[in-house]
C-alpha positions in Angstrom: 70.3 168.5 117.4 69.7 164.7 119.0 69.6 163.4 122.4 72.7 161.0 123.7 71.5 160.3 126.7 68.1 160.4 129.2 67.4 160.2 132.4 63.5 160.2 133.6 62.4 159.8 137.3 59.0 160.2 138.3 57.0 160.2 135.3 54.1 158.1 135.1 54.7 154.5 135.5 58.8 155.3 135.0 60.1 155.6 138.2 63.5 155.6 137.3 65.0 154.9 134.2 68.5 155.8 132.7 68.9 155.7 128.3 71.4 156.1 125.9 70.3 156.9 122.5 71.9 156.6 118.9 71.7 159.4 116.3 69.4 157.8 113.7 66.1 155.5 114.5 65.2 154.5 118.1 62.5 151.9 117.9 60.5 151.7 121.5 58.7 148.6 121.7 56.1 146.9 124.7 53.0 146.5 125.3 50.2 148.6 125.7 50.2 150.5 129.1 54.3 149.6 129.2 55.6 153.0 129.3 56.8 153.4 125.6 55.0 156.1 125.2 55.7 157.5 128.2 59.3 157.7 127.1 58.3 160.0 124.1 56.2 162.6 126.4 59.5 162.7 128.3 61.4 164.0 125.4 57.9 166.6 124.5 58.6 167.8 127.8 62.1 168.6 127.7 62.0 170.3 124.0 58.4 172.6 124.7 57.9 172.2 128.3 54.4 170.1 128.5 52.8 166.7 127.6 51.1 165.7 124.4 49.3 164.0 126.5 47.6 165.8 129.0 47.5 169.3 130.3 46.9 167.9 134.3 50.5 167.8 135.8 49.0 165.2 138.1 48.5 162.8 135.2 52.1 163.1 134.0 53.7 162.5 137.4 54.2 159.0 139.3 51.2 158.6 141.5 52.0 159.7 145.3 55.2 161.6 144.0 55.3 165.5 143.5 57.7 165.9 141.5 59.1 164.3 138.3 62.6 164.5 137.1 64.2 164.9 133.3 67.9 165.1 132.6 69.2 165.0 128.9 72.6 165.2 127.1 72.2 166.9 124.5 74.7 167.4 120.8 73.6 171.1 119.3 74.3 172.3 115.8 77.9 173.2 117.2 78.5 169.7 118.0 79.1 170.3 121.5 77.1 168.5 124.1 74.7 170.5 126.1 73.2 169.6 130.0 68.9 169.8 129.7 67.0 169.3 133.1 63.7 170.2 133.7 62.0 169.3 137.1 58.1 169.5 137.0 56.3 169.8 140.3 52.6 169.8 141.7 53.6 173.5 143.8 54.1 175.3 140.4 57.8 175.4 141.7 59.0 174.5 138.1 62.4 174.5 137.0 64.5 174.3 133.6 68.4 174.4 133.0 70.8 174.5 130.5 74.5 174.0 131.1 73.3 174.7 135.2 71.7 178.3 134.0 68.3 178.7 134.4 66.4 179.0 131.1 64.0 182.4 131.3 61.0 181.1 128.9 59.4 178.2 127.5 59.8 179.6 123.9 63.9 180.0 124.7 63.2 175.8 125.7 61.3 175.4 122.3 64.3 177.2 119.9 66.7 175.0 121.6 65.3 171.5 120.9 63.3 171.5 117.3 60.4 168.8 118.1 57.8 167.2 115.9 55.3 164.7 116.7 53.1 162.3 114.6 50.5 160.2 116.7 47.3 158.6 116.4 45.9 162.2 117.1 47.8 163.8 114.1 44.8 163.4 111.7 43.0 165.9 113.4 45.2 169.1 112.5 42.9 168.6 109.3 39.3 168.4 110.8 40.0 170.7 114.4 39.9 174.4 114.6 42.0 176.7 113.1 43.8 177.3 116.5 45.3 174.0 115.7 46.5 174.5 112.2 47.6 178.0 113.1 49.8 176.4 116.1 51.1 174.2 113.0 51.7 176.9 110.9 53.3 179.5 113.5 55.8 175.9 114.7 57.8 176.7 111.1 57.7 180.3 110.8 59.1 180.5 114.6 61.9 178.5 113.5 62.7 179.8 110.4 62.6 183.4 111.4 64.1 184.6 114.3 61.7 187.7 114.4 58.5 186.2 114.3 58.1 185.3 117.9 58.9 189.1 119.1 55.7 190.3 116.3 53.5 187.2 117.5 54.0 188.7 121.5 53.1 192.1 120.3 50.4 190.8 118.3 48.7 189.1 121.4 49.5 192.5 123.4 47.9 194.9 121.1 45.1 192.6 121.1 44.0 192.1 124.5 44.5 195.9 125.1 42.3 196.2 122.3 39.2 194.2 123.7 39.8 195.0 127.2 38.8 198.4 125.4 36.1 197.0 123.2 34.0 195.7 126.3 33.7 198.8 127.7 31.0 198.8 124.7 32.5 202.2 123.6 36.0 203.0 122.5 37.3 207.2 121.8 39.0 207.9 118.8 42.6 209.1 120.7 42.2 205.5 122.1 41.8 203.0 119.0 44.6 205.5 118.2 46.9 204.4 120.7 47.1 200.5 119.4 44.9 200.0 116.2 48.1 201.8 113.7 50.2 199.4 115.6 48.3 196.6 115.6 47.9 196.6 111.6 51.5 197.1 111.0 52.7 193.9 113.0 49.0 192.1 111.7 50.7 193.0 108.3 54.0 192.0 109.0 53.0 188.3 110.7 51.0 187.9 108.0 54.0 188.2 105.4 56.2 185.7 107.4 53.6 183.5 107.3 53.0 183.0 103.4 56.2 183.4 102.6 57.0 180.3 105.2 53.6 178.3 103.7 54.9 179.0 100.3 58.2 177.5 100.6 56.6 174.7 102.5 54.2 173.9 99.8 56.4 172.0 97.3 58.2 170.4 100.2 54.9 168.9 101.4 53.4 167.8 98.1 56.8 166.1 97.1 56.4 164.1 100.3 52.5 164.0 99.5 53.2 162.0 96.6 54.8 159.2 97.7 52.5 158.8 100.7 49.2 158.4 99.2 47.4 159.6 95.5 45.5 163.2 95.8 46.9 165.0 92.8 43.5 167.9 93.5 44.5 168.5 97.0 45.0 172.0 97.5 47.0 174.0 100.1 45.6 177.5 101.2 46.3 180.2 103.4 43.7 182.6 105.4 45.2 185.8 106.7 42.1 186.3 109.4 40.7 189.3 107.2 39.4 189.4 103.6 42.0 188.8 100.6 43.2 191.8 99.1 41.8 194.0 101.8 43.8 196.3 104.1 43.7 195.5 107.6 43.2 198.8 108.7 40.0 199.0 106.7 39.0 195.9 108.2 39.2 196.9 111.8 37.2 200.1 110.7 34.3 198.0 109.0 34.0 195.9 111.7 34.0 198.2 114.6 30.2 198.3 115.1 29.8 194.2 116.0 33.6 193.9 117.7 32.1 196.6 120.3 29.0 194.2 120.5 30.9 191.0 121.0 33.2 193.0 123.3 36.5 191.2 121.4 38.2 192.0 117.5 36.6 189.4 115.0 39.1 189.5 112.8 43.1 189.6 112.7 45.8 187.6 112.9 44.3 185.4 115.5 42.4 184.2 113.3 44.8 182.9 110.9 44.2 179.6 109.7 45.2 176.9 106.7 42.7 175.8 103.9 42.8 172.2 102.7 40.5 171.7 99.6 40.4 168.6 97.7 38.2 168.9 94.2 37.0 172.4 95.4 35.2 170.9 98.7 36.2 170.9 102.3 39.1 168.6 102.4 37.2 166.9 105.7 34.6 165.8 104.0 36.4 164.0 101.1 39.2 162.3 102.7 39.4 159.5 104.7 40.7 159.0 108.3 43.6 157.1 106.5 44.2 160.0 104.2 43.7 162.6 107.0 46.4 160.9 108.5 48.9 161.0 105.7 48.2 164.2 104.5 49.5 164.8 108.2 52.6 163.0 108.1 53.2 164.8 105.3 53.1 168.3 106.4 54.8 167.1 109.6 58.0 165.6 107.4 58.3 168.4 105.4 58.7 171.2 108.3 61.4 168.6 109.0 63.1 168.8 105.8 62.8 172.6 105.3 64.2 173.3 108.6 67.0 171.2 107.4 67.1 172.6 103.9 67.2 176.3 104.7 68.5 176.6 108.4 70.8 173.7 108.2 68.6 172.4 111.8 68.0 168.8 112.5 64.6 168.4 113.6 64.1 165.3 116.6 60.9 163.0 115.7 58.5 161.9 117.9 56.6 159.4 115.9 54.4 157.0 118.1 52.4 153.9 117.3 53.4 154.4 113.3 52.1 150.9 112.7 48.0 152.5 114.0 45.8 152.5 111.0 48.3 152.4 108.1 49.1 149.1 106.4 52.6 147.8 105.5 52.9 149.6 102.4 52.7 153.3 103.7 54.8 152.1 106.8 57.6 151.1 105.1 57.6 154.8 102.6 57.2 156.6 106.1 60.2 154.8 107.5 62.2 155.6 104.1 61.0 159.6 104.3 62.4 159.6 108.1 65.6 157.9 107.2 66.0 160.3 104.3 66.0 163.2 106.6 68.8 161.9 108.3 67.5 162.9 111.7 67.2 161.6 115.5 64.2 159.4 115.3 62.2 157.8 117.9 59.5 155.6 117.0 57.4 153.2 119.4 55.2 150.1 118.3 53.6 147.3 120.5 56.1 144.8 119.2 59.3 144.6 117.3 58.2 143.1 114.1 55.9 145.7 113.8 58.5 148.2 111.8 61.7 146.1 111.7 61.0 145.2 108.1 59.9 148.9 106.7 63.8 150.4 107.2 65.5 150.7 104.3 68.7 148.3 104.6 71.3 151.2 105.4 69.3 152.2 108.4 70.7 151.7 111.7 67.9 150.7 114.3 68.8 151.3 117.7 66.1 148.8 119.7 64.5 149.0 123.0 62.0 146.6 125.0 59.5 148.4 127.4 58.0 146.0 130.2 55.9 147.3 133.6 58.1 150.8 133.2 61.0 149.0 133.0 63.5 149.2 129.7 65.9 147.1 128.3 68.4 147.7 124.9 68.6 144.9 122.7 
């Protein structure tokens, strides 16, 4: 999958600006405040429908305007090129096609167009909550197995029918009978997609690891959202008492989450922001390369302000790593000779010059 051309109108300081993109690396640079970035919540936008940016519409689209534009030619596994628009609007009158037919759900958007982004924010996936990590986790099992996403709905159905019971402070036995079997047996089943996924992932990521940054005691774990080597069912039994309390299930696959451990401690509290941020890129490049190893999927990279926090060194490895996965790459810096040095010599860099919303190809 990659992105030939792209159109944007509307969108933050770009009013109206018309690209043509090459295959491999597409270095954006400008200034701060130029609209590189902008160019890059664009693309996040047409492949999972919302800004990395900022969840206020009214922040993402030009100042006085209601509307914002996106148009995309796109090349899919077939090799045919594909029509992407997506108009965004401050009525909620929102609107996404493909080929002129009108895409039914945001999750039908996000199978289309594999994304992955690595910015200045990435490091936090370590230190945030486990929502986080889980939304991680969940990105690779959704697009390895076309199943997961029909479990992960039911999941989230059974479970709000399942508290809306529980804060009625009592709950009959014929009605935990109605959704608690069912519940366990997709808990169960999500929960088996989901280490199987993390344990292909795992050497992947700590091949990548290695050439990133040193932390041979880093350790990679998984937590279901119930006790190890417990059943599930017995779990919801146990727990009954305090879920009627709280009025909501404590435990489940909503509570899923990934363990980072480095010398038996709290990864968070041994690893620095640097190293938070590597560890990252890591686990970000290897979803990448396993999507490409086992599904045969190119996965398009959103990588912005690589050059923040990270010294020449670990640049120039993260630039080989990208080229190496022989994907659509687009990368933003405030100026050229930020990156142009770190390619290897066989990548092809496809250069553009943000100014005042403006761009230029060089």
């Amino acid at each position: 999958m990659s992105i030939h051309q792209l159109s944007i109108q509307r969108l933050r300081n770009l009013s109206s600006v018309e690209l043509d993109f090459d295959e491999g690396i597409n270095l954006i640079y400008g200034h701060n405040a130029s609209g590189k970035t902008s160019i890059l919540e664009s693309i996040h936008m047409l492949g999972l429908g919302r800004s990395f940016r900022s969840l206020k519409l009214t922040s993402v689209i030009s100042q006085g305007q209601a509307d914002c534009l996106l148009f995309a030619k796109i090349k899919n596994p077939q090799g045919v090129m594909d029509s992407l628009g997506m108009n965004r609007r401050l009525d909620g009158n929102h609107s996404v096609r493909l080929n002129g037919e009108n895409l039914s759900s945001i999750a039908e958007l996000a199978s289309l167009m594999p994304i992955q982004l690595i910015d200045p924010n990435s490091a936090r996936l370590i230190e945030a909550g486990p929502s986080v990590r889980r939304q991680y986790l969940d990105w690779g099992v959704y697009h390895h197995n076309v199943g997961f996403f029909d479990l992960w709905k039911q999941a989230q159905r059974l479970l709000k029918q399942r508290n809306s019971a529980l804060k009625c402070g009592t709950m009959r036995a014929d009605v935990r009978a109605s959704f608690d079997p069912a519940l366990v047996d997709v808990a169960q089943q999500l929960n088996g997609l989901r280490e199987a996924y993390l344990e292909l992932l795992k050497p992947v990521f700590f091949e990548l690891l290695a050439g990133l940054v040193d932390l041979p005691d880093l350790k990679l774990g998984y937590y279901s959202g119930w006790s190890a080597n417990r059943s599930y069912a017995d779990i919801l039994d146990e727990s009954l008492e305090r879920d009627l309390q709280l009025g909501y299930t404590q435990r489940g696959p909503q509570r899923a989450d990934l363990k980072f451990t480095l010398d038996g401690a709290n990864a968070v509290e041994r690893l620095s922001r640097g190293q938070q941020k590597l560890v990252v890129i890591a686990l970000k490049l290897a979803q990448g390369k396993l999507l490409s190893e086992t599904k045969g999927r190119k996965c398009i990279f959103l990588v912005d302000d690589l050059a923040a926090e990270l010294d020449w060194s670990h640049r120039a490895e993260i630039c080989k790593q990208l080229v190496g996965l022989d994907t659509q790459v687009f990368v933003t810096s405030v100026g050229p000779d930020e990156l142009t040095a770190c390619w290897p010599e066989e990548a092809r860099i496809n250069m553009f010059h943000v100014k005042h919303g403006q761009v230029s190809q060089d």
